[in-house]
DONUTOR-175285 format. One line per 4 residues: number of its first residue (from 0); their letters; for each residue x, y, z of N, C-alpha, C. Coordinates in nm, 4 decimals. Layout:
<atoms>
NUM = A = X Y Z X Y Z X Y Z  ... .
</atoms>
This chain:
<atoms>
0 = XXXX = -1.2189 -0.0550 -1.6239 -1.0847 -0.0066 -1.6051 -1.0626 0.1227 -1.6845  -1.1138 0.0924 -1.8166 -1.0700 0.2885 -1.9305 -1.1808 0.3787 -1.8041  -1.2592 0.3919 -1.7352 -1.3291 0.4257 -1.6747 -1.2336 0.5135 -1.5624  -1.1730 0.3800 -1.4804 -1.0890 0.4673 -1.3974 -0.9664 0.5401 -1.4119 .
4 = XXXX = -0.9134 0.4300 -1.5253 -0.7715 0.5143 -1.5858 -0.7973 0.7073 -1.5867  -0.9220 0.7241 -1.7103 -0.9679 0.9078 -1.7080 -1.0231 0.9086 -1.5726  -0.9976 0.8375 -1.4664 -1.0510 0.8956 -1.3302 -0.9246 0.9740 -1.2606  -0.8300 0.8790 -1.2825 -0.7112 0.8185 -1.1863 -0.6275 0.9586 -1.3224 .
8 = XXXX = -0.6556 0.9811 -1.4279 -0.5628 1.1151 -1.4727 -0.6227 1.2179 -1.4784  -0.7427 1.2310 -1.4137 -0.8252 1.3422 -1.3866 -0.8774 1.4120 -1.5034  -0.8999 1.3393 -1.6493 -0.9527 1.3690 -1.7193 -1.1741 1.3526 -1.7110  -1.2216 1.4484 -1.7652 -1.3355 1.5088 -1.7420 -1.3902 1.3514 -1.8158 .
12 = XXXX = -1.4708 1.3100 -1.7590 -1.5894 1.2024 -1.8281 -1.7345 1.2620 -1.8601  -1.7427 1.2666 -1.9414 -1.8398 1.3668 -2.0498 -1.9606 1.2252 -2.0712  -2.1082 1.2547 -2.1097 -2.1902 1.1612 -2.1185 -2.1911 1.0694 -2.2193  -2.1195 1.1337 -2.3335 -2.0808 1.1171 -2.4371 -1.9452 0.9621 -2.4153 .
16 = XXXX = -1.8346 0.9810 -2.3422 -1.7252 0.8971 -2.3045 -1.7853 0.8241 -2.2076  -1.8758 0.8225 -2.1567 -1.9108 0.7626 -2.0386 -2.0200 0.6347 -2.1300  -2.1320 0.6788 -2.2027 -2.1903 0.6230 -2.3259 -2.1019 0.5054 -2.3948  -1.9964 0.5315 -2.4336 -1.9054 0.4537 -2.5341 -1.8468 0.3436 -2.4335 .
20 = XXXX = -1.8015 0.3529 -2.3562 -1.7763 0.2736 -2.2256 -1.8561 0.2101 -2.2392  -2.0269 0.2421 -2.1834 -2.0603 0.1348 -2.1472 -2.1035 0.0354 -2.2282  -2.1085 0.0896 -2.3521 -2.1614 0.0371 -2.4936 -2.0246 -0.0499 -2.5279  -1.9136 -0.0141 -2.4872 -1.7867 -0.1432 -2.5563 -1.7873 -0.2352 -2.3881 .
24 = XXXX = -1.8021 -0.1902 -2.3153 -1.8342 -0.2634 -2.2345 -1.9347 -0.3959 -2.1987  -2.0938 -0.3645 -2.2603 -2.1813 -0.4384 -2.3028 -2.1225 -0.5036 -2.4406  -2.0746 -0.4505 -2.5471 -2.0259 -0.5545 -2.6647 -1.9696 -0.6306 -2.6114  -1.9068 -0.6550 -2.4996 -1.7927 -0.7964 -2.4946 -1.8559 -0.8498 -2.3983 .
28 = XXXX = -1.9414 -0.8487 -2.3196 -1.9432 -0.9296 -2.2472 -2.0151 -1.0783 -2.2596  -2.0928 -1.0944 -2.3788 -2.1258 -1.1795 -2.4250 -2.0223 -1.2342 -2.4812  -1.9323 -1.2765 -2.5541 -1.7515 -1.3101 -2.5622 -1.6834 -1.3352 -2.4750  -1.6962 -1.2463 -2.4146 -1.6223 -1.2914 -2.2650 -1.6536 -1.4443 -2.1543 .
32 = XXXX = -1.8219 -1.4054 -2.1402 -1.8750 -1.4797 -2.0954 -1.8365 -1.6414 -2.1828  -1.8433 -1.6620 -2.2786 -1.8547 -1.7651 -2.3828 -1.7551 -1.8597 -2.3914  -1.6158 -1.7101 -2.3588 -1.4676 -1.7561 -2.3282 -1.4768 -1.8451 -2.1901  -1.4987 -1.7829 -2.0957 -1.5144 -1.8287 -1.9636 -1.5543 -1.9792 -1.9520 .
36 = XXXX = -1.6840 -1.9738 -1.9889 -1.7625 -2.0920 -2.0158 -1.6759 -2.2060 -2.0977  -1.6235 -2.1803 -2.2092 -1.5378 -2.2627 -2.2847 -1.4401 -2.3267 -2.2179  -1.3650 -2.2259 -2.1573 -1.2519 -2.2595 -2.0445 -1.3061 -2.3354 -1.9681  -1.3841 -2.2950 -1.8737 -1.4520 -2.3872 -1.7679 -1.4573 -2.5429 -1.7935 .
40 = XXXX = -1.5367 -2.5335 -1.9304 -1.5865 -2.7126 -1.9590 -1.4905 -2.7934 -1.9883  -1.3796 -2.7064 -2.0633 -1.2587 -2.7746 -2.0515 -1.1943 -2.8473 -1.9434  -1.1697 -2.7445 -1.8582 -1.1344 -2.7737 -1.7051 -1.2305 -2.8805 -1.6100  -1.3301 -2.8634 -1.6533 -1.4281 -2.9459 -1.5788 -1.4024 -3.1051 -1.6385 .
44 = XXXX = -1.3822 -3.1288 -1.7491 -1.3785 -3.2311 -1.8717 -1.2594 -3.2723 -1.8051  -1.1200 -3.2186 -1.7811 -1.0020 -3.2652 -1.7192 -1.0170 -3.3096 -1.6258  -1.0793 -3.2250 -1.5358 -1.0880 -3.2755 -1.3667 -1.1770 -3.4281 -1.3509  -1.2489 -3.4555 -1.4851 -1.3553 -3.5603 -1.4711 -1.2937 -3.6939 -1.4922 .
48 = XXXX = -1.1884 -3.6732 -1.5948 -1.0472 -3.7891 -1.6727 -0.9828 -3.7999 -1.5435  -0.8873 -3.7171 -1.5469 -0.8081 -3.7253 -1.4013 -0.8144 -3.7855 -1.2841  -0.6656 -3.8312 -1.2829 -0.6580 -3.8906 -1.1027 -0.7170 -3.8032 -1.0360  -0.7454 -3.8350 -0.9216 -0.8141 -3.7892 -0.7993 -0.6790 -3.7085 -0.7267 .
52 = XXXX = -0.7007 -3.6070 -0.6890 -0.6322 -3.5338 -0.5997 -0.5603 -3.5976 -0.4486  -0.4471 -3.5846 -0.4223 -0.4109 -3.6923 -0.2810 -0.4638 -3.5946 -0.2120  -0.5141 -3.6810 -0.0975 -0.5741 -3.6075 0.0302 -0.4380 -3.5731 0.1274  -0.5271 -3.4414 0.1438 -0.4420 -3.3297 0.2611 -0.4931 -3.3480 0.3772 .
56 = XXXX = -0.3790 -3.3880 0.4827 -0.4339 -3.4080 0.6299 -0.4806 -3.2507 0.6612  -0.5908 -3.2471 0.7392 -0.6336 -3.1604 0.7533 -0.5975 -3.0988 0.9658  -0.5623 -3.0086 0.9336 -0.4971 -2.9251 1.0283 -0.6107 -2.8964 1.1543  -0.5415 -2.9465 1.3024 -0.6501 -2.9532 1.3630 -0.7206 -2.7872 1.4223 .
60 = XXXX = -0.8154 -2.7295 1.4397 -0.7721 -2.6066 1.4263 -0.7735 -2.4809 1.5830  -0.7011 -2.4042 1.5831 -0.6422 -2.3642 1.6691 -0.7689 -2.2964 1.7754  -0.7809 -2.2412 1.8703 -0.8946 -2.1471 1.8969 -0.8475 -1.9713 1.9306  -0.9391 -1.9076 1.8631 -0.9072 -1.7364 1.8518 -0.8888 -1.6920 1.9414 .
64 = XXXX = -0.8035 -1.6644 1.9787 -0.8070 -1.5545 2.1126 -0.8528 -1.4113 2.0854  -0.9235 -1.3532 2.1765 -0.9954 -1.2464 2.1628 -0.9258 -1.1152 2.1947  -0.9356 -1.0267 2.1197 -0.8860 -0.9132 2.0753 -0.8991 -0.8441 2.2521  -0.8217 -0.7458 2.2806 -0.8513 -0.7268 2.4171 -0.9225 -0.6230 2.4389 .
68 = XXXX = -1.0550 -0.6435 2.5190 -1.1640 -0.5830 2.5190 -1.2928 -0.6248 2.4052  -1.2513 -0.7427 2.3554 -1.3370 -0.8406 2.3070 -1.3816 -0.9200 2.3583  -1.4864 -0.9675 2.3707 -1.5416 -1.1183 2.4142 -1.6218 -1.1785 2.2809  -1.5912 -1.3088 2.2819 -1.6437 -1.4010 2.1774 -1.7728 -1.4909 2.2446 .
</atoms>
């Protein structure tokens, strides 16, 4: 995203700003990832306790009509 922001205000990206990016970019993603994962097992751990979800009648389903000058 800081990537496109100096895109999107038409500021010059130099090898130098472009470098630092990708270098704070690579620092977090191991954190990030870790976060994710944390979250996840949580969520997974709930869904495992938990009632079961009520079942949704499922919708019988319609057929496409074809765009004109289409054939399916």
């Amino acid at each position: 995203m800081n990537f496109l922001v100096k895109v999107g205000l038409r500021q010059p990206i130099t090898e130098q700003v472009s470098r630092e990016l990708i270098a704070w970019a690579d620092g977090s993603k191991m954190k990030r990832a870790l976060d994710v994962l944390a979250k996840n097992s949580t969520r997974e751990e709930r869904t495992q306790t938990a009632a079961p979800e009520p079942k949704v009648p499922k919708v019988p389903e319609q057929p496409v009509a074809a765009a004109p000058g289409e054939e399916f």
